[in-house]
VMD Tcl script that draws the C-alpha trace (Angstrom):
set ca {
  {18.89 -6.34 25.21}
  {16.57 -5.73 28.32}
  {14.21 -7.56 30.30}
  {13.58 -11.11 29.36}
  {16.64 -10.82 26.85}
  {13.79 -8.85 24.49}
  {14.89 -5.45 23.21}
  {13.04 -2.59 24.12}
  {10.69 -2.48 20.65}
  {10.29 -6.00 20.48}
  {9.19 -5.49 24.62}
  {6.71 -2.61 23.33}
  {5.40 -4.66 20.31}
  {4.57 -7.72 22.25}
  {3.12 -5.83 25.61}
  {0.80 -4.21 22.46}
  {0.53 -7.40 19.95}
  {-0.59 -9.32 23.63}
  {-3.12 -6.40 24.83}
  {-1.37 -5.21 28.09}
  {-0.97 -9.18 28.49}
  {-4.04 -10.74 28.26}
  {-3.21 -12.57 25.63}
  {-1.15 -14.63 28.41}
  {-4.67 -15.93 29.97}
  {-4.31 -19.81 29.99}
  {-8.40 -19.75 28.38}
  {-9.54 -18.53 25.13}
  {-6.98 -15.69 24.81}
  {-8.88 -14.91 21.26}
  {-11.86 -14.47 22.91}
  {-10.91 -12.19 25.33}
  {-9.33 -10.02 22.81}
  {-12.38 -10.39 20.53}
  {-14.34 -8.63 23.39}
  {-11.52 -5.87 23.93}
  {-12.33 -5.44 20.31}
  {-16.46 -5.65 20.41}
  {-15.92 -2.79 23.40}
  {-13.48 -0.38 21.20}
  {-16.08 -1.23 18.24}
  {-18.88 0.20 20.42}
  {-16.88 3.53 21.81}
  {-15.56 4.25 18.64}
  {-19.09 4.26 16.73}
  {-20.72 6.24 19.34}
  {-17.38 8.55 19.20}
  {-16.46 8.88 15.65}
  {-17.98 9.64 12.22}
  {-18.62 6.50 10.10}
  {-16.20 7.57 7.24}
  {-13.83 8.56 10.26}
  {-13.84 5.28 11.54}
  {-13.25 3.43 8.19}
  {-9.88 5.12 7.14}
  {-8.96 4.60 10.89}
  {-9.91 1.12 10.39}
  {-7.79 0.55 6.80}
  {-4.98 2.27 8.08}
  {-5.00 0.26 11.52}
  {-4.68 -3.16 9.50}
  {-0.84 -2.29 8.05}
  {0.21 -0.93 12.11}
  {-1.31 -3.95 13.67}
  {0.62 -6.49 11.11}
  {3.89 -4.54 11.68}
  {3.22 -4.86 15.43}
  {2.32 -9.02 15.31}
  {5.28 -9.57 13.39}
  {7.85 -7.82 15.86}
  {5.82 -9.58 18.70}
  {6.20 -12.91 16.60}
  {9.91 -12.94 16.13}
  {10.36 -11.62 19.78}
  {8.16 -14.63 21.00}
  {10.06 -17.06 18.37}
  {7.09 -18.63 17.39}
  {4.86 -18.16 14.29}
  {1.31 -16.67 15.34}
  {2.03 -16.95 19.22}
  {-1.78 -18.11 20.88}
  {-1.27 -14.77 23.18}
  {-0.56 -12.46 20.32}
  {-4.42 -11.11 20.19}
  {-4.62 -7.70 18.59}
  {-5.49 -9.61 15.50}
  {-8.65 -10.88 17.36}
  {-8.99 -6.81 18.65}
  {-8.81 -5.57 14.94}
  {-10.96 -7.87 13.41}
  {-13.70 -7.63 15.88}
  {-13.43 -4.19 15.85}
  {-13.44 -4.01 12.44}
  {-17.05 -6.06 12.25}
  {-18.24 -3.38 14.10}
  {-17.10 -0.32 12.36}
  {-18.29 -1.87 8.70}
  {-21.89 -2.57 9.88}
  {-22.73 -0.11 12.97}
  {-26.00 -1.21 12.98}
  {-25.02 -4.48 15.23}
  {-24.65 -2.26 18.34}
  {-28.12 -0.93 18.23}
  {-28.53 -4.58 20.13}
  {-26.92 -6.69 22.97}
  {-28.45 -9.93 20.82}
  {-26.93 -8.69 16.96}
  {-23.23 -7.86 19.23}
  {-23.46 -11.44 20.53}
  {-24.11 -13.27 17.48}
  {-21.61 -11.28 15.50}
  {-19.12 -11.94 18.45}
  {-19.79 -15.98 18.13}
  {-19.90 -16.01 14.35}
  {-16.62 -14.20 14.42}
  {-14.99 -16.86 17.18}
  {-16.47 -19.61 15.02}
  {-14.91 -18.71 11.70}
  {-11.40 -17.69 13.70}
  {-11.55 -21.34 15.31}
  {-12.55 -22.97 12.59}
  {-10.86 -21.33 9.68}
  {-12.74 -22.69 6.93}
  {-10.94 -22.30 3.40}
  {-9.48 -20.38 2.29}
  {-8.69 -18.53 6.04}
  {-6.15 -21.96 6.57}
  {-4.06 -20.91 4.17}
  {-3.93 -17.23 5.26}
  {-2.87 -18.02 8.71}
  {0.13 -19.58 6.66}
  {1.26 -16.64 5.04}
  {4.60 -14.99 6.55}
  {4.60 -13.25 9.55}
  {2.17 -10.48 10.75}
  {0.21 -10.30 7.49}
  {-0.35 -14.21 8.51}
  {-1.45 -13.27 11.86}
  {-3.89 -10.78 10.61}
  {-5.04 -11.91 7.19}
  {-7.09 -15.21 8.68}
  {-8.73 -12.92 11.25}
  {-9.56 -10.17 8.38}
  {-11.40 -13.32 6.69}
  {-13.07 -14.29 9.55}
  {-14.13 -10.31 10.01}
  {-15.31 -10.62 6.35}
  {-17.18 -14.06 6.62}
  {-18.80 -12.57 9.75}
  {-19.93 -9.64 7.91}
  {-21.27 -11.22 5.22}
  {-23.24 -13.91 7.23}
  {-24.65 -10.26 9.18}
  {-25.22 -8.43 5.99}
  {-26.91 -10.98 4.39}
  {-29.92 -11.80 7.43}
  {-30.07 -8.51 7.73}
  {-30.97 -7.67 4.16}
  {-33.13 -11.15 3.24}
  {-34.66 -11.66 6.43}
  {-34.57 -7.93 8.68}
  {-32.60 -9.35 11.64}
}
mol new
graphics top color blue
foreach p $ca { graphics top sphere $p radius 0.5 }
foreach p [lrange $ca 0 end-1] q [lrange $ca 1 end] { graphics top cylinder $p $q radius 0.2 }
display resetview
């Protein structure tokens, strides 16, 4: 046991699972995360090849669940309001599946509200994702917020050319 009677991991896991701690803002700690994850989204397409970017993105989702759930039992809470890499990855993942939204300030900002609006809301069946155990709870209702935002994008892109 160390600091704050939280062993070293569990320390390392929440500092990560809590962004460097600003998922301890008193305000819309999702939102702030969701924008750590709109500006990694940005670097990384501008940095990486697309299929690059996709395995990194797949791959990411089983780390980042690991990390919430260590973060969760060190916190002894289920899905902590500070724990925000879920809000990082999902955002972040938006961006890597459809690239395209960065090409304008206007397509990040409505993919960044559609994405806080589904995460808020958590319209079925996202509810009962948030309730499964652990980190796969923490992430799953942000992965179907990521998809319902992507498919809301896809979908005015394709009928109507936004």
């Amino acid at each position: 046991m160390g600091m704050w009677g939280i062993k070293r991991g569990q320390r390392l896991s929440t500092f990560v699972a809590t962004i460097g701690g600003l998922g301890y803002v008193p305000w819309a700690p999702g939102t702030w995360g969701s924008l750590v994850g709109l500006l990694l989204g940005i670097l990384e397409v501008r940095v990486l090849k697309h299929p690059v970017s996709l395995l990194l993105f797949l791959g990411s989702f089983v780390i980042a669940a690991l990390i919430c759930a260590q973060a969760e039992r060190a916190l002894r809470r289920h899905d902590p309001p500070m724990v925000i890499l879920d809000e990082v990855w999902a955002m972040w993942a938006i961006i890597v599946v459809l690239p395209w939204v960065t090409v304008s300030w206007s397509r990040l900002l409505i993919a960044l509200l559609l994405f806080r609006l589904f995460d808020i809301t958590k319209p079925a069946p996202l509810k009962h994702l948030a309730r499964l155990p652990s980190g796969l709870g923490i992430m799953a209702d942000d992965l179907g917020a990521a998809m319902y935002t992507v498919l809301i994008l896809w979908l005015t892109k394709t009928y109507f050319g936004l």
